[in-house]
PDB file of N, CA, C and O in Angstrom:
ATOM      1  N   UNK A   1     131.850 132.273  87.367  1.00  0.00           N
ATOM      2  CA  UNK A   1     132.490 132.938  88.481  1.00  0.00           C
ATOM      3  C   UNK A   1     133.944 133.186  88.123  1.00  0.00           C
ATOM      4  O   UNK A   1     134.475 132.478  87.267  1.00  0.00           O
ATOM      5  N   UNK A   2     134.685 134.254  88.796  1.00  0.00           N
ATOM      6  CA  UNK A   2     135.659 134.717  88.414  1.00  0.00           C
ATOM      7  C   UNK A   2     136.335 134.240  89.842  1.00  0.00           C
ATOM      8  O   UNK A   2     135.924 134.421  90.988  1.00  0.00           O
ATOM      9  N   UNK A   3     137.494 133.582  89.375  1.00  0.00           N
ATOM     10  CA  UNK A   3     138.589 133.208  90.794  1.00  0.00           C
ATOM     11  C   UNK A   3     139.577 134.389  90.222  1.00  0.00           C
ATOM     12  O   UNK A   3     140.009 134.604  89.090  1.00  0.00           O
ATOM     13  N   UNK A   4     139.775 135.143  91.620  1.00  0.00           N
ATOM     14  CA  UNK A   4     140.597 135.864  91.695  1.00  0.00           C
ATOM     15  C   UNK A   4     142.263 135.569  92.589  1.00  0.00           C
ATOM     16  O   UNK A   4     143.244 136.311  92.587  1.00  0.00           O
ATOM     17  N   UNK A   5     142.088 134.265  93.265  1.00  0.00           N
ATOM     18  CA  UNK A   5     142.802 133.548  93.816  1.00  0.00           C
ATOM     19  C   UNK A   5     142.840 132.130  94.092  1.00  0.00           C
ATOM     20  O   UNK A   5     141.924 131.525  94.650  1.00  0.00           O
ATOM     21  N   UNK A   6     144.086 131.536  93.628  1.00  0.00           N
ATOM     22  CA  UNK A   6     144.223 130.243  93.394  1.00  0.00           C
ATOM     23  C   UNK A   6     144.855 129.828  94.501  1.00  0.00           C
ATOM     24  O   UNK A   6     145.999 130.226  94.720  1.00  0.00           O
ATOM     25  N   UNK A   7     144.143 128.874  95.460  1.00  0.00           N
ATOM     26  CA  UNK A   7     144.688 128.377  96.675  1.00  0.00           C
ATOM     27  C   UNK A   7     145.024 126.949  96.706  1.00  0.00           C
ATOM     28  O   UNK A   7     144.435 126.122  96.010  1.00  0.00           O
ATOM     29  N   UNK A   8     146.064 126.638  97.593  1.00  0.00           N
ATOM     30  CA  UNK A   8     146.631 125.289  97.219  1.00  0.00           C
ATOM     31  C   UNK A   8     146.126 124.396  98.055  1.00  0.00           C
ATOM     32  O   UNK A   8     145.521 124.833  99.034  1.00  0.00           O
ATOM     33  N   UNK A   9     146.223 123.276  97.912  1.00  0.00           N
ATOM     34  CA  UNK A   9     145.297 122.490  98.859  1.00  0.00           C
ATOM     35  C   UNK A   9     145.287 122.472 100.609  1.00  0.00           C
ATOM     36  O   UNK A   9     144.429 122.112 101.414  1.00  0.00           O
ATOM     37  N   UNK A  10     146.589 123.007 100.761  1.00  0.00           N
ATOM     38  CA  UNK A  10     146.789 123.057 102.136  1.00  0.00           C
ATOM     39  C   UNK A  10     145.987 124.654 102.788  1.00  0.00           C
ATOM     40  O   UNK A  10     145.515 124.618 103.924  1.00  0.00           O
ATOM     41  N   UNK A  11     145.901 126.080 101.893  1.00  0.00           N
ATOM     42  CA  UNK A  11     145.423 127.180 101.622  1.00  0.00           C
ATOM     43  C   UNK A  11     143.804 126.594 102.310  1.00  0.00           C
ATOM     44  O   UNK A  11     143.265 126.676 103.414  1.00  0.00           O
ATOM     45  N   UNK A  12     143.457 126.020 101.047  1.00  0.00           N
ATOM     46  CA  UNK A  12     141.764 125.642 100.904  1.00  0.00           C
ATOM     47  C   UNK A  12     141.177 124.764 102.157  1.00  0.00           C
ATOM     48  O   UNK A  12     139.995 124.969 102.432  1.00  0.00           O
ATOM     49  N   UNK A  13     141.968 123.707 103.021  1.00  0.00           N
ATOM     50  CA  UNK A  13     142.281 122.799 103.856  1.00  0.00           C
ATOM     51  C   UNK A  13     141.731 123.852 105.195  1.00  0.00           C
ATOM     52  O   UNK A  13     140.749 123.639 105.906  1.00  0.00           O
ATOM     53  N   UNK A  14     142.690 125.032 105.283  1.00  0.00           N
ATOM     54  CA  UNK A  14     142.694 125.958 106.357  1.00  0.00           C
ATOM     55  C   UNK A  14     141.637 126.742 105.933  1.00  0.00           C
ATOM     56  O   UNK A  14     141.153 126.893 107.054  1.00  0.00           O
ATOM     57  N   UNK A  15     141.115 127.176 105.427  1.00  0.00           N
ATOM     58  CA  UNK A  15     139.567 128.004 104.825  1.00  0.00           C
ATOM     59  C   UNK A  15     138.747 127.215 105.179  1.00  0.00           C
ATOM     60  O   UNK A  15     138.047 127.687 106.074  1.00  0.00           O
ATOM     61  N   UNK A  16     138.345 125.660 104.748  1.00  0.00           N
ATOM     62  CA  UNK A  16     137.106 125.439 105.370  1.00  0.00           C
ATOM     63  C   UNK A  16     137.538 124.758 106.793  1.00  0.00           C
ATOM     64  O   UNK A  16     136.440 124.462 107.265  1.00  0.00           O
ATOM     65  N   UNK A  17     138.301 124.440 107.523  1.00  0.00           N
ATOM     66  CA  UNK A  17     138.580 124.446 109.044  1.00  0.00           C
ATOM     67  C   UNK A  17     138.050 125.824 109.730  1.00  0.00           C
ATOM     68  O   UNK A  17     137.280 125.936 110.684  1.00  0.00           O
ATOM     69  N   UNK A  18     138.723 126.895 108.924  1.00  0.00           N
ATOM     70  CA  UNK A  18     138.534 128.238 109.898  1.00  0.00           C
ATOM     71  C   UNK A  18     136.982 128.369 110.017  1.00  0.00           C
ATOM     72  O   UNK A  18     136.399 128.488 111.094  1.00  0.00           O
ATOM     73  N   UNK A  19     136.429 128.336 108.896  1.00  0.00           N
ATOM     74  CA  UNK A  19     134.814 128.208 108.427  1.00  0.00           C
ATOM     75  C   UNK A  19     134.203 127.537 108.630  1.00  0.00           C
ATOM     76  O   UNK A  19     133.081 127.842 108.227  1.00  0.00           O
ATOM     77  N   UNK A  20     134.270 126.073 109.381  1.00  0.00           N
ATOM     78  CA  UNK A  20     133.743 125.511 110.325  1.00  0.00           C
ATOM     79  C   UNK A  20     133.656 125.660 111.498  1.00  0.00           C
ATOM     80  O   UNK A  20     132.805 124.964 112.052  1.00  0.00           O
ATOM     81  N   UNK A  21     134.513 126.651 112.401  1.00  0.00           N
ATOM     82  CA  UNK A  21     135.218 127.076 113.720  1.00  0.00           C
ATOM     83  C   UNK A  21     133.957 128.304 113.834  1.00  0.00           C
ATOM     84  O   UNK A  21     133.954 129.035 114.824  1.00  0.00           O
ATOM     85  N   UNK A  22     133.151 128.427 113.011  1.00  0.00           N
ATOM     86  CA  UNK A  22     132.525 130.245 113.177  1.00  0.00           C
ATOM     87  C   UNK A  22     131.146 130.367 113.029  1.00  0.00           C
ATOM     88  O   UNK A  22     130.690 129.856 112.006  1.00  0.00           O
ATOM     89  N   UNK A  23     130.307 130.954 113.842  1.00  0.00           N
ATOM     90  CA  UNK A  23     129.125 130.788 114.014  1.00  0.00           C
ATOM     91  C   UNK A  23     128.602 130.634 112.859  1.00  0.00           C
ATOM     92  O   UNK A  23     129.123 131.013 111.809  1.00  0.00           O
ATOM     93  N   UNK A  24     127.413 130.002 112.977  1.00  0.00           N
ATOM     94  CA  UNK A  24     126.715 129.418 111.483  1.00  0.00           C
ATOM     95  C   UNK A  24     126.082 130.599 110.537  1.00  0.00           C
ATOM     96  O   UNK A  24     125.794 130.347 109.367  1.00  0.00           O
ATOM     97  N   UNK A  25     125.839 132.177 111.220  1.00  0.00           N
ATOM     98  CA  UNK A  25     125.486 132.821 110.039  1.00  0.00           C
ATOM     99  C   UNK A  25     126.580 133.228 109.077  1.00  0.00           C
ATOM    100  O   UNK A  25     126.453 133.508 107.885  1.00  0.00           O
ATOM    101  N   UNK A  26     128.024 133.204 110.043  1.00  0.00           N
ATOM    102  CA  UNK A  26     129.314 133.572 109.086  1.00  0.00           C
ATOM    103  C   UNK A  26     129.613 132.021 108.277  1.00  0.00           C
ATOM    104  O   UNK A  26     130.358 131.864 107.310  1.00  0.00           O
ATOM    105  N   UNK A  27     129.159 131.424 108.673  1.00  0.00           N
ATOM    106  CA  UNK A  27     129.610 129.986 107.647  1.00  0.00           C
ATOM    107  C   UNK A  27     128.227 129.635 106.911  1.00  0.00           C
ATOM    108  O   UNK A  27     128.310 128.544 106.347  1.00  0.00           O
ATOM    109  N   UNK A  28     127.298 130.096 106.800  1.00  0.00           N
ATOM    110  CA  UNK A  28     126.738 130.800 105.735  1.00  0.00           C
ATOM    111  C   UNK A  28     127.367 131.506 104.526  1.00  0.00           C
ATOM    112  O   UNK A  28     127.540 131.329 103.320  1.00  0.00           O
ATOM    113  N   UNK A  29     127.575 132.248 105.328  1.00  0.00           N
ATOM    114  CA  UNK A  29     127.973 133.385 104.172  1.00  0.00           C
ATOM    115  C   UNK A  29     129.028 133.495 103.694  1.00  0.00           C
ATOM    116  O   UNK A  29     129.193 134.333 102.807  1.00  0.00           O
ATOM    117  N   UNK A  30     130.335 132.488 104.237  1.00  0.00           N
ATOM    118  CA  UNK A  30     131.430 131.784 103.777  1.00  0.00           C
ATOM    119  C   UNK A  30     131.211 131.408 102.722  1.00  0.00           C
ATOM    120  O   UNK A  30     131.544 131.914 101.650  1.00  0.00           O
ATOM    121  N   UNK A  31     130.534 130.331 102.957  1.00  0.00           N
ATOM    122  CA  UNK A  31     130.124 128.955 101.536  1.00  0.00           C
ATOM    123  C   UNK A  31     129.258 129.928 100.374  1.00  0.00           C
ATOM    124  O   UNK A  31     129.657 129.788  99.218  1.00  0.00           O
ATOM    125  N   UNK A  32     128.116 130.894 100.585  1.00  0.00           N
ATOM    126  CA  UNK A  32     127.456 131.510  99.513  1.00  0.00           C
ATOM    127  C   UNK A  32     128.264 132.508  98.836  1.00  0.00           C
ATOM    128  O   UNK A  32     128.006 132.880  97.692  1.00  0.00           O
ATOM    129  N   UNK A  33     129.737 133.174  99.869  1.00  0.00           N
ATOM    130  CA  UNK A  33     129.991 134.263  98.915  1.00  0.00           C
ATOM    131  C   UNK A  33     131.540 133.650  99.154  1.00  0.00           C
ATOM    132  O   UNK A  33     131.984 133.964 100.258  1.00  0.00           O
ATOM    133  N   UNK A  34     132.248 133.012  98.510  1.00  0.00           N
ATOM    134  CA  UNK A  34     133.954 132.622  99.163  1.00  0.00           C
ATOM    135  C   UNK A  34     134.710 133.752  98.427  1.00  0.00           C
ATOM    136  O   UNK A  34     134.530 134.179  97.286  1.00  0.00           O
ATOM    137  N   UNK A  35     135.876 134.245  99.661  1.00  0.00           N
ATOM    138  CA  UNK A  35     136.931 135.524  99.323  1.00  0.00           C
ATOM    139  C   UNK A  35     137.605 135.358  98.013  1.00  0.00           C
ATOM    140  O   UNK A  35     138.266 136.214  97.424  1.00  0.00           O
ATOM    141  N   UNK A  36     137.286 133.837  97.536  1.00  0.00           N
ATOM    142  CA  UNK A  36     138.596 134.050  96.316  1.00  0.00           C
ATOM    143  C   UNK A  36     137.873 134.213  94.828  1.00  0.00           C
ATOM    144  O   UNK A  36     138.403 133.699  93.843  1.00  0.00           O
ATOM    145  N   UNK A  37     136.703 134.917  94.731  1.00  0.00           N
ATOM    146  CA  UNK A  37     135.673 135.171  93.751  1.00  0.00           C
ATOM    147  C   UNK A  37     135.599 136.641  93.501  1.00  0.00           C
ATOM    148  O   UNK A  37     135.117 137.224  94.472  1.00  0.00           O
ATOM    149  N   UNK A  38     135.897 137.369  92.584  1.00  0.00           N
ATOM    150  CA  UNK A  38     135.393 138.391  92.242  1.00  0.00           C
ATOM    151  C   UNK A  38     133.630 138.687  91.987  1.00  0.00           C
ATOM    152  O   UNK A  38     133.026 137.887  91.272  1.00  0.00           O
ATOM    153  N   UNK A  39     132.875 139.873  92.615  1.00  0.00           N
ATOM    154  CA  UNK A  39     131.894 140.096  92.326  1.00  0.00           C
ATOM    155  C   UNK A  39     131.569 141.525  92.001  1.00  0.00           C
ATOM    156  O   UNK A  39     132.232 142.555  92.123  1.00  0.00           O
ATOM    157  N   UNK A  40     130.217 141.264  91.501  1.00  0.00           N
ATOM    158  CA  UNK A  40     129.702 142.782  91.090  1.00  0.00           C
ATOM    159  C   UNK A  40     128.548 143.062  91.733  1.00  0.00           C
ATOM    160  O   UNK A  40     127.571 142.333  91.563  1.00  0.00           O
ATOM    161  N   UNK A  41     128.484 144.427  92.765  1.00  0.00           N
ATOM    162  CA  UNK A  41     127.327 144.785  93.604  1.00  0.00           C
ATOM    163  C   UNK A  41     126.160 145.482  92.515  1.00  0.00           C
ATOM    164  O   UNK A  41     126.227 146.492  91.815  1.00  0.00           O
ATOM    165  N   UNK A  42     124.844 144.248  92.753  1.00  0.00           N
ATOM    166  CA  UNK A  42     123.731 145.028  91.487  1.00  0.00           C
ATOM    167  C   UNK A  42     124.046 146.422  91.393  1.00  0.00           C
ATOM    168  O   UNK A  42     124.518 146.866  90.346  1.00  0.00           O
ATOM    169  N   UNK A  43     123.731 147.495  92.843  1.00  0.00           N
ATOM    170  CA  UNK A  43     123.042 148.542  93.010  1.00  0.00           C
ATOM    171  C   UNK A  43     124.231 149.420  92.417  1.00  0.00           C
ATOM    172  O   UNK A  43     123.827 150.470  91.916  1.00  0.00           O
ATOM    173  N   UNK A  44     125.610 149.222  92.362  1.00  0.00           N
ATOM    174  CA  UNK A  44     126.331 150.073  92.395  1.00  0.00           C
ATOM    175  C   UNK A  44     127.099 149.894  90.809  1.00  0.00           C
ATOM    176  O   UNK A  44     127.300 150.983  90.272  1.00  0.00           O
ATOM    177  N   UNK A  45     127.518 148.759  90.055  1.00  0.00           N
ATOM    178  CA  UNK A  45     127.656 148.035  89.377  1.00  0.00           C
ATOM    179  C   UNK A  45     129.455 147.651  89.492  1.00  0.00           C
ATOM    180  O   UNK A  45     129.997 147.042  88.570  1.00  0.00           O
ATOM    181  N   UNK A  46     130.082 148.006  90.480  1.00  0.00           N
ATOM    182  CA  UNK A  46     131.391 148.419  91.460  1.00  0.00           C
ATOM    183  C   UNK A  46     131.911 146.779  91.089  1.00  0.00           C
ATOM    184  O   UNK A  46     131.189 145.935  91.618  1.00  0.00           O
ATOM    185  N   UNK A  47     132.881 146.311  90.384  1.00  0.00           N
ATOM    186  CA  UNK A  47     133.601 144.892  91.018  1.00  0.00           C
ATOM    187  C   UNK A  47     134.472 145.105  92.148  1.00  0.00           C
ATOM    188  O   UNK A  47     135.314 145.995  92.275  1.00  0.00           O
ATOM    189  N   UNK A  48     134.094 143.948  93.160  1.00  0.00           N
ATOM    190  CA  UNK A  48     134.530 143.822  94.436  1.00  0.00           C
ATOM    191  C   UNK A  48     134.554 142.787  94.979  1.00  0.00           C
ATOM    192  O   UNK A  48     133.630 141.977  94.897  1.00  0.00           O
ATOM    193  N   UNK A  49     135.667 142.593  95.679  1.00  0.00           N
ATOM    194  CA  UNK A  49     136.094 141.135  96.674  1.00  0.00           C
ATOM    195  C   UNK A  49     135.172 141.798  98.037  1.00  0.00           C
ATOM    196  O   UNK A  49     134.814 142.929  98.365  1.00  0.00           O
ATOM    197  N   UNK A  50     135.009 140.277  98.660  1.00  0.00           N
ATOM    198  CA  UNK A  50     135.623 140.118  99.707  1.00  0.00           C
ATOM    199  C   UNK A  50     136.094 140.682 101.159  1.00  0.00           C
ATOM    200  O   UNK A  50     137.101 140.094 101.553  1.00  0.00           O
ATOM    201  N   UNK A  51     135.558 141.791 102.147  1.00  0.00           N
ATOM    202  CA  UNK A  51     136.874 142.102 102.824  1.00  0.00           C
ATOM    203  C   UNK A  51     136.444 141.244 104.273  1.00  0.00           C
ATOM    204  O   UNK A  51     137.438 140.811 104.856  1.00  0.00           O
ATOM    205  N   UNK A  52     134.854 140.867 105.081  1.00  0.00           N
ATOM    206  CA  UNK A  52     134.661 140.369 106.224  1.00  0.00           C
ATOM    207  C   UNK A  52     133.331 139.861 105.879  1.00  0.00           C
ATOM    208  O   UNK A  52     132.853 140.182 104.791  1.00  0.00           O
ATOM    209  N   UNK A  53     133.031 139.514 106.247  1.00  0.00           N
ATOM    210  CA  UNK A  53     131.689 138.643 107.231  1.00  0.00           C
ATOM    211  C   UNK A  53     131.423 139.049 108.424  1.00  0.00           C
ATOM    212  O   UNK A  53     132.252 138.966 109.330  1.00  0.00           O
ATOM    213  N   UNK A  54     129.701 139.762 108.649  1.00  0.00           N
ATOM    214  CA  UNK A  54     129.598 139.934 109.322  1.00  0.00           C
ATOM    215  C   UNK A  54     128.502 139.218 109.939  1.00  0.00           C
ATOM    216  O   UNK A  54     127.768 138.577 109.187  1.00  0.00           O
ATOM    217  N   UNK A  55     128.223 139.219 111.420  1.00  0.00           N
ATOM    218  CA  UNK A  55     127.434 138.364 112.328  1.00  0.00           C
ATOM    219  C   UNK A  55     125.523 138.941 112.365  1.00  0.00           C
ATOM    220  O   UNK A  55     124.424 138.752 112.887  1.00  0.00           O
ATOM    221  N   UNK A  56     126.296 139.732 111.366  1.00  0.00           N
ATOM    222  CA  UNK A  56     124.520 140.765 111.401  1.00  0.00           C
ATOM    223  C   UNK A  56     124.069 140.364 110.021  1.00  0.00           C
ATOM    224  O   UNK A  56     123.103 141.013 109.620  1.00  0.00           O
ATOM    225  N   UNK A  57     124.622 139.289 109.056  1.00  0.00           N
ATOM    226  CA  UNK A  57     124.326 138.823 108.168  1.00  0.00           C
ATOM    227  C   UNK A  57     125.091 139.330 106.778  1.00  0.00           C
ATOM    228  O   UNK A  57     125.200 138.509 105.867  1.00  0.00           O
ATOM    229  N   UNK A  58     125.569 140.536 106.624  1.00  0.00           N
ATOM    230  CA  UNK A  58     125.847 141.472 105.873  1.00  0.00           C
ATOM    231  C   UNK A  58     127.193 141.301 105.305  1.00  0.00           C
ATOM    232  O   UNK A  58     127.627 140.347 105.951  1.00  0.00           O
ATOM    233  N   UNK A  59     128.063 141.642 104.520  1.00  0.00           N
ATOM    234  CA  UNK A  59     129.426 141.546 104.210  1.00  0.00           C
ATOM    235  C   UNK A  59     129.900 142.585 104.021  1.00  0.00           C
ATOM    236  O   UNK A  59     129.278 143.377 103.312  1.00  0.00           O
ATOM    237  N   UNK A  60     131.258 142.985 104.623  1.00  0.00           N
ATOM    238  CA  UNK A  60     132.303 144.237 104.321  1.00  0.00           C
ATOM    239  C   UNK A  60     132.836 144.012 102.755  1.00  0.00           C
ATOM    240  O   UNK A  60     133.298 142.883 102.593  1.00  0.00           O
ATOM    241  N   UNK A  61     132.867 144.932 101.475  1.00  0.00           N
ATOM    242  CA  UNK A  61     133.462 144.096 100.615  1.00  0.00           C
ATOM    243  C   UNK A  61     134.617 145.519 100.199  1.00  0.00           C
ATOM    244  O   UNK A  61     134.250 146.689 100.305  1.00  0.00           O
ATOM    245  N   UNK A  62     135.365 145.301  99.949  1.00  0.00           N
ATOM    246  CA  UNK A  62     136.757 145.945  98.969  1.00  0.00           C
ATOM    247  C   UNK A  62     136.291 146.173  97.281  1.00  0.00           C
ATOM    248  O   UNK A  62     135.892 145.469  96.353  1.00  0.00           O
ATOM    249  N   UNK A  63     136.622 147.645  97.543  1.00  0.00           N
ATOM    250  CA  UNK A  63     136.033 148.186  96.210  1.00  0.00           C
ATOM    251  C   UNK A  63     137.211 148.747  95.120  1.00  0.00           C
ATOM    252  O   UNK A  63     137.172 149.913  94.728  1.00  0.00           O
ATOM    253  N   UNK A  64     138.049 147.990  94.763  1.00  0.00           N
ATOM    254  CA  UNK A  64     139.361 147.879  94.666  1.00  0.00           C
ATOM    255  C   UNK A  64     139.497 148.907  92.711  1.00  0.00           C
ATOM    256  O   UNK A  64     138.812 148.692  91.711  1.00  0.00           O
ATOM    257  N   UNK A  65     140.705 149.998  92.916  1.00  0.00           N
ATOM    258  CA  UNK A  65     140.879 149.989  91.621  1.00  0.00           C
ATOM    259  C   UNK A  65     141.370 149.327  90.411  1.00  0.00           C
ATOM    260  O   UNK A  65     141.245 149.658  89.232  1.00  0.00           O
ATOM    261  N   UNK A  66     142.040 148.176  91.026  1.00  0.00           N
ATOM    262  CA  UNK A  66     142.334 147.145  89.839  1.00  0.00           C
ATOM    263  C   UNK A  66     141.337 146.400  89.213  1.00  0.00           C
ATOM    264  O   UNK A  66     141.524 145.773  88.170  1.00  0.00           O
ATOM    265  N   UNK A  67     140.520 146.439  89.685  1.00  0.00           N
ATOM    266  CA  UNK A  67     139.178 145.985  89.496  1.00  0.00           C
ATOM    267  C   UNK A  67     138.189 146.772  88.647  1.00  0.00           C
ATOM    268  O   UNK A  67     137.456 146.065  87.956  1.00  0.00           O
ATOM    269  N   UNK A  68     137.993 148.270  88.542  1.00  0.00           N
ATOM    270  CA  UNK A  68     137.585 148.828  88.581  1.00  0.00           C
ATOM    271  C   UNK A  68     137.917 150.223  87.661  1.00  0.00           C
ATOM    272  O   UNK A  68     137.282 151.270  87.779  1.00  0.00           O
ATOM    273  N   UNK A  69     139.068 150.006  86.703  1.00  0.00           N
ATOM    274  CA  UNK A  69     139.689 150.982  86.312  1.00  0.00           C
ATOM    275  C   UNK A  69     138.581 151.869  85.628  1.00  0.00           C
ATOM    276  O   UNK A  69     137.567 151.335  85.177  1.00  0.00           O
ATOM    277  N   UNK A  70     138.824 153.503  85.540  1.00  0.00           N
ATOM    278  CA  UNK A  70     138.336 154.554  85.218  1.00  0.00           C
ATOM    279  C   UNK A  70     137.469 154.757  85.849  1.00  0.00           C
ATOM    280  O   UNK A  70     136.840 155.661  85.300  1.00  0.00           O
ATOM    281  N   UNK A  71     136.922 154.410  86.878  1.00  0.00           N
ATOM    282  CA  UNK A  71     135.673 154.461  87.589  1.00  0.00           C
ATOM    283  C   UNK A  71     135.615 154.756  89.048  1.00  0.00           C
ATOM    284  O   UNK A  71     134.657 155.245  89.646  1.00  0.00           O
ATOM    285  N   UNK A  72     136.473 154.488  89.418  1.00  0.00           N
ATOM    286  CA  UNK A  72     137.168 154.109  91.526  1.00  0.00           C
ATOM    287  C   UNK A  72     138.492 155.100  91.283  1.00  0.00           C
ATOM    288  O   UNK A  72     139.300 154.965  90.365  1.00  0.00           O
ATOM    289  N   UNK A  73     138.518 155.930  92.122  1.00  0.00           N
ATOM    290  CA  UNK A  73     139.175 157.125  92.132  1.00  0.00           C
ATOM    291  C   UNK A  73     140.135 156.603  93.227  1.00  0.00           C
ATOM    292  O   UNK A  73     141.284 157.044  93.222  1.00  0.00           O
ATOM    293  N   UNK A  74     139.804 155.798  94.065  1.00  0.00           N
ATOM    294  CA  UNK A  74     140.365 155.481  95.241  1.00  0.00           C
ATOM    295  C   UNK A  74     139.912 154.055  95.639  1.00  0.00           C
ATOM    296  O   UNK A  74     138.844 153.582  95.251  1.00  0.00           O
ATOM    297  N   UNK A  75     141.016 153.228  96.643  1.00  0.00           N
ATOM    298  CA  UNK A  75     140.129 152.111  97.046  1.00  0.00           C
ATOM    299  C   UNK A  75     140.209 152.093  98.450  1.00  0.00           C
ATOM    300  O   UNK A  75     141.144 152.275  99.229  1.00  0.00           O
ATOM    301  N   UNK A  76     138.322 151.682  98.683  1.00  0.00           N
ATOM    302  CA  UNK A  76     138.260 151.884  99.588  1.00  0.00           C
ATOM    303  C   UNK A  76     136.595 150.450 100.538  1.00  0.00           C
ATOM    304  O   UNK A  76     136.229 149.399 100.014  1.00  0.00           O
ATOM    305  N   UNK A  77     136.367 150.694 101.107  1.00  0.00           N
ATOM    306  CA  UNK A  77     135.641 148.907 101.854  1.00  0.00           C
ATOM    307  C   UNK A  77     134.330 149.808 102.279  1.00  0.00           C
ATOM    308  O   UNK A  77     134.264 150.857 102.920  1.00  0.00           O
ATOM    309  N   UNK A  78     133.304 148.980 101.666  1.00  0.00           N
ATOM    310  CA  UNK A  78     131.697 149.319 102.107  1.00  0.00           C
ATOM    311  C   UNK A  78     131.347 148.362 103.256  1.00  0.00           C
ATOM    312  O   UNK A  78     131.851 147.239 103.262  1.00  0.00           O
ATOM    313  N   UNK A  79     130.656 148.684 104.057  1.00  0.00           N
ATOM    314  CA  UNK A  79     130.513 147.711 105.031  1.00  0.00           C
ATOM    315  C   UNK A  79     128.663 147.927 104.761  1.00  0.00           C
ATOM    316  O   UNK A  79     127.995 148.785 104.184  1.00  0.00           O
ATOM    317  N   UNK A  80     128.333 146.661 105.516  1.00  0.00           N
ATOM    318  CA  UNK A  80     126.797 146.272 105.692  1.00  0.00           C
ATOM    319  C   UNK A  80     126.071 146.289 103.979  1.00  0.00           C
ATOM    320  O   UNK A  80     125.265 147.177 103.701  1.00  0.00           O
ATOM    321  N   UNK A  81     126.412 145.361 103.066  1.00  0.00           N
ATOM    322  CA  UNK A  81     126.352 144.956 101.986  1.00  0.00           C
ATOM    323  C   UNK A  81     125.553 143.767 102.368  1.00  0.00           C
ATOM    324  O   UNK A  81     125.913 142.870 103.130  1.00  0.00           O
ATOM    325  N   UNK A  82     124.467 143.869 101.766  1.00  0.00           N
ATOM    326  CA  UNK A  82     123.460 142.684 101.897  1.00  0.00           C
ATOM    327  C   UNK A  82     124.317 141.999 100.501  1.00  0.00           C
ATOM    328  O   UNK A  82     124.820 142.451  99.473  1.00  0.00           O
ATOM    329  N   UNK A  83     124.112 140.341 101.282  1.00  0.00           N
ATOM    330  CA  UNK A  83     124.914 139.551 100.199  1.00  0.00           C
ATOM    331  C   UNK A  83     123.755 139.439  98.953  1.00  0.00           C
ATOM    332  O   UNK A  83     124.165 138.773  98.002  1.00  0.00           O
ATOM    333  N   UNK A  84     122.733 139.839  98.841  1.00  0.00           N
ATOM    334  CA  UNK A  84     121.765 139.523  97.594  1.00  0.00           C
ATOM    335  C   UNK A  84     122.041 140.587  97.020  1.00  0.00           C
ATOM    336  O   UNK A  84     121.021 140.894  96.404  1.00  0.00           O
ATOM    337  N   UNK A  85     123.080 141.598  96.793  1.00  0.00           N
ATOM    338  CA  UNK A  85     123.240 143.004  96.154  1.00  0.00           C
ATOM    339  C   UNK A  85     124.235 142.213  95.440  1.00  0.00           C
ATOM    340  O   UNK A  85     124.374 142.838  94.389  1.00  0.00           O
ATOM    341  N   UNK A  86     125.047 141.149  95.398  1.00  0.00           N
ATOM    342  CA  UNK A  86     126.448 140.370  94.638  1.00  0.00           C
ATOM    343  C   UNK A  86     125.786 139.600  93.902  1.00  0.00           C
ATOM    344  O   UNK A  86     124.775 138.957  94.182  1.00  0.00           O
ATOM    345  N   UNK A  87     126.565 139.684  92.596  1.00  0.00           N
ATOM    346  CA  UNK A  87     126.502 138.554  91.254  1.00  0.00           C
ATOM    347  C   UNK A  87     127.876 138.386  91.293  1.00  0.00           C
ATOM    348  O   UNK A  87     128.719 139.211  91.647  1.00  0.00           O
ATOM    349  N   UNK A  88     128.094 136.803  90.748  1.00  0.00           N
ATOM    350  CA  UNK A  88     129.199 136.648  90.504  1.00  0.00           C
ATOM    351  C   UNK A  88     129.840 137.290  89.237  1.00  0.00           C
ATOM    352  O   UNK A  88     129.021 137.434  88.329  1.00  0.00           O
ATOM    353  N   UNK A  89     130.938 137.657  88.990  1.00  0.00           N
ATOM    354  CA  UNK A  89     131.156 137.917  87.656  1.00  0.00           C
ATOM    355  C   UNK A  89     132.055 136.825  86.623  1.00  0.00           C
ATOM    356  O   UNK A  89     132.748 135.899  87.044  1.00  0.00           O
ATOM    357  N   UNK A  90     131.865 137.166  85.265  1.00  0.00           N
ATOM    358  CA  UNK A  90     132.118 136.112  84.952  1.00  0.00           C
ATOM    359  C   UNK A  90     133.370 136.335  84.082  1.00  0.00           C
ATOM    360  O   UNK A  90     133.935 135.376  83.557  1.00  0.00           O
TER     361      UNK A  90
END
């Protein structure tokens, strides 16, 4: 897995508090997909964070050009991303 962000203990402290505070399909999908991981969507082959959690099971993710150079013309957020479309990257 690729950490794309290094959080400090007090950071990480407030992540799983907030993520305990939130209905259990978003703290699901907290713990299986966490924001500070870069991934790659199978279908699209796109690296992408991260952008929400949603209550319909699905994730908003950021399809970012730093991520992505020569390929992403623009950056811009897919919403309703089944989380089994993400590999971590490595």
């Amino acid at each position: 897995m690729r950490k794309i962000i290094e959080w400090t203990e007090a950071e990480r402290d407030f992540w799983i508090s907030w993520v305990n505070s939130r209905p259990p399909v978003i703290q699901d999908l907290c713990y299986q997909l966490p924001p500070d991981n870069l991934y790659r969507r199978k279908s699209s082959g796109d690296k992408v964070t991260i952008y929400s959690y949603e209550e319909d099971g699905t994730v908003t993710v950021s399809v970012q050009r730093k991520y992505n150079p020569g390929c992403c013309l623009f950056d811009r957020q897919v919403f309703g991303v089944d989380p089994e479309d993400l590999e971590d990257v490595e």
